[in-house]
N, C-alpha and C positions, 0 to 999 in steps of 0.2 A: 937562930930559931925563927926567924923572919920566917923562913921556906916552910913551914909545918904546914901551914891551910893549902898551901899550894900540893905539898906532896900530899897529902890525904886527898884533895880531892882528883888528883892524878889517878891513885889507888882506886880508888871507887870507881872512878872512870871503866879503869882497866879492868875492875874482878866484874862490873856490867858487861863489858865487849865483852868477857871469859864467858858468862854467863848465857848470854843471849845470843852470840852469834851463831850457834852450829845451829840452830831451829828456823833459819832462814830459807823460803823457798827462792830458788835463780827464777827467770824470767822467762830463759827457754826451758824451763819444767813445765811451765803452763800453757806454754804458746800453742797453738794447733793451728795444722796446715798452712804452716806459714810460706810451703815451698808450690802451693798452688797459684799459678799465673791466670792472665784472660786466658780464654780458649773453650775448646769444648773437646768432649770424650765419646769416643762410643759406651754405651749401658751395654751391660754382656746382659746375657738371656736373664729375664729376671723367674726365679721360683716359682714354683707351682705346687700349689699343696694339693696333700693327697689324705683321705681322709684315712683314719690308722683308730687301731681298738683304741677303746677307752676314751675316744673323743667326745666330745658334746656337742650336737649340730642345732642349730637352729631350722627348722622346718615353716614356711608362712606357705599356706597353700586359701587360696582366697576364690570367689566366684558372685555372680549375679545372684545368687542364690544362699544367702547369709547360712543357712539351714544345712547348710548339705557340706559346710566344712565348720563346723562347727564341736565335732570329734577332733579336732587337728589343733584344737584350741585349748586343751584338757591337759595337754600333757607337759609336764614339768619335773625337774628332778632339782637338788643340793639345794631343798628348802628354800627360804627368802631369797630374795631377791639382793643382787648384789651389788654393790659400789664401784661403777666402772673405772674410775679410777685407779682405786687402791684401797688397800685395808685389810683387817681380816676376811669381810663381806666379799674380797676378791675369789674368793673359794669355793664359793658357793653359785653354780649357775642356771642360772631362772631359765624355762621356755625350753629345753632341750630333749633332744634324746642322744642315748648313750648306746656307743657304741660299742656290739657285746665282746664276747673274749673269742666268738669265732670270725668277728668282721659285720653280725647283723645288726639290722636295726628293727623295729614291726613300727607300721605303721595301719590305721584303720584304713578298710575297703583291701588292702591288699596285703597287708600280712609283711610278713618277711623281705626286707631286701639286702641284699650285698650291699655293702657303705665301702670297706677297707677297698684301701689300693684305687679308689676313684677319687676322681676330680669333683670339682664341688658341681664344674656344669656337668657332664656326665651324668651326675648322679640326678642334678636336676630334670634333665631329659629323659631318663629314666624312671625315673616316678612321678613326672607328669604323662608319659606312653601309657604308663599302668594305668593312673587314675581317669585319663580322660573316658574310660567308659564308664565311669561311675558320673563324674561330674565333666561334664560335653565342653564345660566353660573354664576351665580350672587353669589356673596359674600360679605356677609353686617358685619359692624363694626361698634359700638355701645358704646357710653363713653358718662360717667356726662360731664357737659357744664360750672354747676353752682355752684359745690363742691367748697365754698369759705368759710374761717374761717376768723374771725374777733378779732385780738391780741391788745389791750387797755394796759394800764398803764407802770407799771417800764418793760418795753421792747426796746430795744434801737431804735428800728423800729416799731414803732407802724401802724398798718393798716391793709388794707384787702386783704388778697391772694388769690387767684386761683390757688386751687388744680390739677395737671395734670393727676392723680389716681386719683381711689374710695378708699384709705385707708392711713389716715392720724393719727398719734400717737398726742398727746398733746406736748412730748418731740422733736417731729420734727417740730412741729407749734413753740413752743419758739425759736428753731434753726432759721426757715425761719426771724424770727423779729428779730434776732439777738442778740438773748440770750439776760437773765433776765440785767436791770441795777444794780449794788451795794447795793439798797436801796429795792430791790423788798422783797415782802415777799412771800418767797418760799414756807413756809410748809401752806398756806390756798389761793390756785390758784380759783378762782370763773369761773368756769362754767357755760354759761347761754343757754339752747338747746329748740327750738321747738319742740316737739313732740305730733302727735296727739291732733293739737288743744290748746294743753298745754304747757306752760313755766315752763321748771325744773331749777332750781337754783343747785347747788353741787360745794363744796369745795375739793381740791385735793392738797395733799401734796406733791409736786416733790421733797421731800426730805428723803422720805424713800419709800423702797422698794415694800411695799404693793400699790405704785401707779400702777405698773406693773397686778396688782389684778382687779383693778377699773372700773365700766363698762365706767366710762369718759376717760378711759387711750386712746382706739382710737373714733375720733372725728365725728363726721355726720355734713353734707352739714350744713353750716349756724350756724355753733357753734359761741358763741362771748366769747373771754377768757379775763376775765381784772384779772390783775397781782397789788394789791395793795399794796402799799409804807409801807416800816416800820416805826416804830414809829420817829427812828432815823430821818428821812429826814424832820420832821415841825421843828427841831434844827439847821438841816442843812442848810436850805433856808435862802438865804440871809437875813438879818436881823428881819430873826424870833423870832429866840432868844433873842435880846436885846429886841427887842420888847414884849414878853413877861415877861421876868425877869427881866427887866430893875430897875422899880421898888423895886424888892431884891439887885439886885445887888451892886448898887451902892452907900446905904445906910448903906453895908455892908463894901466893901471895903473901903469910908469914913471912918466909924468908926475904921478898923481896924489899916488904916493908922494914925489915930488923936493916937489910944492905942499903936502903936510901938514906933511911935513918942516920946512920954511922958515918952515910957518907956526908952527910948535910954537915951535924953536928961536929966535924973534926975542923 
């Protein structure tokens, strides 16, 4: 009977390793871009957005003459003011106009203009043409409103931000949520993009290089990214494990306690 404290805490040992080992993340689960060298790359063409119904623009149109755009100061839609960052507040956007269901926008002194299917400068040169006979001095400014992506799953900050550019990378979206959690799984990120009427689905590896390559690598207005858990974390969760294995487990360790047992004491 000498060996008793020795095999119990053997036992223990082992129904712990049984316990805890499957909830382990590897090392290359988390790593990223580990296969990038010195050097440098060509940037393929980068995005150009084009302004599309339903958008929110921001409009600053300014002059020597305080008075004379002072209509261009008035207008606002989605209530308060919002939290650039993040939040419910991200929903809501201050200063704009909206873009209608035929592609207009109205504007004072000239009314109506075509927005959809143009460029943000385009459009700025086109309705500073219109207004300079109104205001001789006028200089207009022109920014997305409604440039918000939407970051879901193992992100430590999950939610929806408000872009202050027109040009957003995927690798700067997981930054803004505060980079991937432990458990996230990096090399198949789900991408979910409106375009044209259409819902594209696309999976993106941030863990190698060729993400750099990807036409998802920079993001468009209203992206939604969900970052899904590895296998590891239904182990991890509190009492998922036992609750699954339980079953095994414990049928197991019995018996193997009863076989050291017998075998000691013989």
């Amino acid at each position: 009977m000498v060996f008793k404290y020795p095999t119990y805490l053997f036992l223990l040992l082992l129904a712990h390793f049984l316990l805890s080992s499957c909830g382990g993340v590897k090392y290359a689960q988390i790593l990223m871009l580990d296969d990038v060298l010195d050097g440098s790359d060509s940037i393929p063409n980068l995005p150009v957005l084009s302004v599309r119904t339903d958008d929110i623009i921001n409009i600053q149109v300014a002059s020597r003459n305080p008075e004379t755009v002072i209509a261009f100061q008035q207008q606002k839609v989605g209530g308060a003011g919002a939290d650039a960052s993040a939040g419910a507040g991200a929903l809501g956007i201050p200063d704009g106009y909206r873009v209608d269901e035929e592609g207009n926008i109205y504007l004072p002194y000239i009314g109506k203009v075509h927005a959809a299917g143009k460029t943000i400068i385009k459009l700025r040169e086109e309705i500073t043409t219109n207004l300079i006979q109104f205001i001789p001095d006028v200089s207009v400014q022109i920014r997305f409103m409604n440039f918000r992506v939407t970051l879901l799953g193992e992100v430590a900050k999950p939610n929806t931000y408000i872009i202050p550019n027109e040009r957003l990378t995927i690798l700067e979206a997981i930054g803004m949520a505060g980079d991937f959690t432990p458990y996230a799984e990096r090399n198949s990120v789900l991408i979910i993009r409106d375009r044209n009427n259409v819902r594209e689905y696309a999976r993106v590896n941030t863990q190698d290089k060729t993400l750099f390559l990807s036409e998802y690598f920079y993001l468009s207005p209203n992206d939604i990214i969900y970052v899904e858990p590895l296998k590891a974390k239904q182990f991890a969760t509190q009492g998922d494990f036992v609750q699954r294995y339980s079953v095994i487990i414990v049928p197991f360790v019995s018996f193997l306690t009863f076989l050291l047992s017998a075998l000691i004491t013989k």
